[in-house]
Backbone as CSV, one residue per row, in Angstrom:
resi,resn,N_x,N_y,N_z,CA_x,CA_y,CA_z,C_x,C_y,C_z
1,UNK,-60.612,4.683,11.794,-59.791,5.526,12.640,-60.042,6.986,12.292
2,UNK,-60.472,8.033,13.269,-60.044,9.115,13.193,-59.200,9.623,12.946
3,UNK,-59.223,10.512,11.962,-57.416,11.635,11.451,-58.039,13.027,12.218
4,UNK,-57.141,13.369,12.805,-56.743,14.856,13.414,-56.969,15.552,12.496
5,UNK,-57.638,16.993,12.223,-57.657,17.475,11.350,-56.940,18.037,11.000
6,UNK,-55.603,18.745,12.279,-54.711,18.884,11.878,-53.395,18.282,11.046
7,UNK,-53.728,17.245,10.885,-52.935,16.316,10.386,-53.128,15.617,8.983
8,UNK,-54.085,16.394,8.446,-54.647,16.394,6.918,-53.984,17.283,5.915
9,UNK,-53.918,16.811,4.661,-53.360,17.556,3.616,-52.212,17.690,3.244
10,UNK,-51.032,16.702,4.129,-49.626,17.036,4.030,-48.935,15.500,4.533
11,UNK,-47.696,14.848,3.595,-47.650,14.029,4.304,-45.817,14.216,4.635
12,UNK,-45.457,13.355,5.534,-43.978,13.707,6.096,-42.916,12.238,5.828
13,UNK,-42.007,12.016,4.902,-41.472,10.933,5.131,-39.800,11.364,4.984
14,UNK,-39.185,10.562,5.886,-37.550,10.631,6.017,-36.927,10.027,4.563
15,UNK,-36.190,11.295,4.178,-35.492,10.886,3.023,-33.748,9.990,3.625
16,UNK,-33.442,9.354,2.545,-32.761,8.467,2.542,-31.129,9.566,2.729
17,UNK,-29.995,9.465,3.319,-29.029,9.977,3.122,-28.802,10.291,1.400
18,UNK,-28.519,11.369,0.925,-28.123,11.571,-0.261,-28.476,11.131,-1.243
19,UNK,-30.215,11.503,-1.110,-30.852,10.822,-1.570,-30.991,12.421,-3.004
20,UNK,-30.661,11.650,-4.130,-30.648,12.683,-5.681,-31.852,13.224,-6.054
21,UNK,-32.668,12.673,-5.491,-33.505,12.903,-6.311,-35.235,12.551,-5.500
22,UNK,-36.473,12.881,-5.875,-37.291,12.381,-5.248,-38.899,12.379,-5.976
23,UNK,-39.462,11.570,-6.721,-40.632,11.393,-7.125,-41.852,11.236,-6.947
24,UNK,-42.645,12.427,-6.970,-44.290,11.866,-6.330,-45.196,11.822,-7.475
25,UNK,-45.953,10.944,-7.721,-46.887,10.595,-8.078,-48.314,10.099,-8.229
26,UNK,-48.499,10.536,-8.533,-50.814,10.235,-8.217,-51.099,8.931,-8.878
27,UNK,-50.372,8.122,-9.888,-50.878,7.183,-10.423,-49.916,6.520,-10.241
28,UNK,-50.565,5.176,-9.464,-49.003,3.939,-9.524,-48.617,3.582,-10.653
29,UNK,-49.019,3.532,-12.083,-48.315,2.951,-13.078,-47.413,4.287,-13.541
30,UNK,-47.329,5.165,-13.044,-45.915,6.144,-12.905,-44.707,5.857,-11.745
31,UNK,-45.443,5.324,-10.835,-44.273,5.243,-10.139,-43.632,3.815,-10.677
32,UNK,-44.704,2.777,-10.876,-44.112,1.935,-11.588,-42.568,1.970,-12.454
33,UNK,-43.053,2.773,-13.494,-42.038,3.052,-14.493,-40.552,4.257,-14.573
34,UNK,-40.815,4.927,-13.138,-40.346,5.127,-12.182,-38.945,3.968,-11.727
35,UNK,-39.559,3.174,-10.861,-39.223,1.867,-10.858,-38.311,1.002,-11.645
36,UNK,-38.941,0.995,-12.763,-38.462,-0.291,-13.559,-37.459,0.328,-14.510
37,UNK,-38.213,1.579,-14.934,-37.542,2.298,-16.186,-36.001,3.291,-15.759
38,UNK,-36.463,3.511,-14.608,-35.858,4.758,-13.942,-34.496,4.600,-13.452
39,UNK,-34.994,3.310,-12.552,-33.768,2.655,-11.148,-34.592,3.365,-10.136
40,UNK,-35.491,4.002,-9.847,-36.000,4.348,-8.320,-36.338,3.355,-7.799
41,UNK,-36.591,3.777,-6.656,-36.893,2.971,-4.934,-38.434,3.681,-4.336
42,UNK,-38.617,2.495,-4.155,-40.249,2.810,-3.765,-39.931,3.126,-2.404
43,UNK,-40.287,4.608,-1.695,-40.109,4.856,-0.287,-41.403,4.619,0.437
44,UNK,-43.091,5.110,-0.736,-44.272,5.833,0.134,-45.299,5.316,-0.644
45,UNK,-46.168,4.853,-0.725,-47.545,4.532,-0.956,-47.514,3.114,-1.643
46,UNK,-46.756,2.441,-1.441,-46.896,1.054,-2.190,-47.524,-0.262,-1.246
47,UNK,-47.669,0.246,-0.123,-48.748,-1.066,0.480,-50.323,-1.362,0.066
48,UNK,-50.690,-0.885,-1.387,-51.936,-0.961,-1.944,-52.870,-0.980,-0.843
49,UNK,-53.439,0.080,-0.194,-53.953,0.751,0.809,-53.573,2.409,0.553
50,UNK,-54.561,3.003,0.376,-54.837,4.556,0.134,-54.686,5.192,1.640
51,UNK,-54.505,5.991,2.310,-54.815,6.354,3.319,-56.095,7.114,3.516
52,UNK,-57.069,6.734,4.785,-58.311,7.387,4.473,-58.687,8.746,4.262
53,UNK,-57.729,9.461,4.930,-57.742,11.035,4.780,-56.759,11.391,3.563
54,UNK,-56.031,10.558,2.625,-55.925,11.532,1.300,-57.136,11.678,0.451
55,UNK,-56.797,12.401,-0.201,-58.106,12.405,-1.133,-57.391,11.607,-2.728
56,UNK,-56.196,11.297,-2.939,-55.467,10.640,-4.042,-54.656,9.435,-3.384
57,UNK,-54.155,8.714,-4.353,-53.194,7.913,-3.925,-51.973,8.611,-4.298
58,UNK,-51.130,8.694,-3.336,-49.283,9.177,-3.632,-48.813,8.058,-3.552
59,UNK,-47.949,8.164,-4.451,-46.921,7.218,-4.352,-45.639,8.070,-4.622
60,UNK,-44.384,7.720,-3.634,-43.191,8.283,-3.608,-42.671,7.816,-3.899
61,UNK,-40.827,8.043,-4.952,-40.218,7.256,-5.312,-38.814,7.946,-5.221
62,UNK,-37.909,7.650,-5.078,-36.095,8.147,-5.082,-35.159,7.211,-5.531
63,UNK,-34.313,8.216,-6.250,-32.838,7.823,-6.715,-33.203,7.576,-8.202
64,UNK,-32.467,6.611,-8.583,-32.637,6.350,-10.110,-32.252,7.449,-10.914
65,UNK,-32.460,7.959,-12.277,-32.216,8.677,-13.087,-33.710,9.415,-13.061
66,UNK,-33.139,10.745,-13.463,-34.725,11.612,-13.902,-34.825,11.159,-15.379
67,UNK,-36.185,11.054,-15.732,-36.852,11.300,-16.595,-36.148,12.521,-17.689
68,UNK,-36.496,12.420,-19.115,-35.761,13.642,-19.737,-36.933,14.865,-19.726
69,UNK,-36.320,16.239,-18.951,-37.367,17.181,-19.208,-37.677,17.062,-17.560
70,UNK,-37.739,16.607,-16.434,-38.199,15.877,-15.733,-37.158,17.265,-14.024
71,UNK,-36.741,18.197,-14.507,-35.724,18.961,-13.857,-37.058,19.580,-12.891
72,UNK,-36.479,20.160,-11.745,-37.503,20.979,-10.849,-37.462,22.566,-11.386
73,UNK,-38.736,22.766,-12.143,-38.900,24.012,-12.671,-38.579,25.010,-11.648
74,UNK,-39.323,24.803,-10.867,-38.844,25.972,-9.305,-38.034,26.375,-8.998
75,UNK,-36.703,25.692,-9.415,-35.201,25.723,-8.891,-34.652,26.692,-10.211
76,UNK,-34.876,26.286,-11.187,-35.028,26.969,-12.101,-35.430,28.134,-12.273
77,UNK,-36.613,28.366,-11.894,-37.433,29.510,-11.961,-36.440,30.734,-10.879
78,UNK,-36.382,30.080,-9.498,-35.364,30.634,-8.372,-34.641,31.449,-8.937
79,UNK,-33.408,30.358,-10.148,-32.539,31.107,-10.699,-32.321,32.233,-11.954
80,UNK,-33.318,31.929,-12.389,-33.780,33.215,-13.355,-33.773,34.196,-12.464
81,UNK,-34.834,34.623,-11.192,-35.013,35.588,-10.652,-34.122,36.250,-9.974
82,UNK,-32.400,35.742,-9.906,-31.355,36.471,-8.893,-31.177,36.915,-10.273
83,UNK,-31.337,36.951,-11.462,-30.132,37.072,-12.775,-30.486,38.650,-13.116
């Protein structure tokens, strides 16, 4: 199948109502543990099938507990910069 080229490099999936939290990952034995370790929910890349136009495998994951250390630096970073 042809991919649009516009339609490369970015992917789009509906998050869950109130959904805490949200995990992407390049290697399934992260999302795995993710998974098992975590309490997440596999939303995105778990039909073992790559899509032909990524160039990685993603795998997405939500809810569960974060990881320790595991906070969105960005949000962070955000808030340093009003201070």
């Amino acid at each position: 199948m042809k991919t649009d080229a516009r339609l490369k490099n970015w992917i789009s999936v509906n998050l869950p109502e109130n959904c805490p939290n949200v995990c992407i990952s390049f290697e399934r034995e992260i999302a795995d543990i993710q998974i098992k370790q975590f309490g997440a929910k596999p939303l995105y890349g778990f039909g073992n099938k790559k899509e032909d136009w990524l160039p990685i495998e993603v795998f997405i994951t939500y809810g569960g507990w974060l990881a320790p250390g595991q906070r969105i630096q960005e949000t962070q970073a955000d808030h340093s910069r009003t201070i």
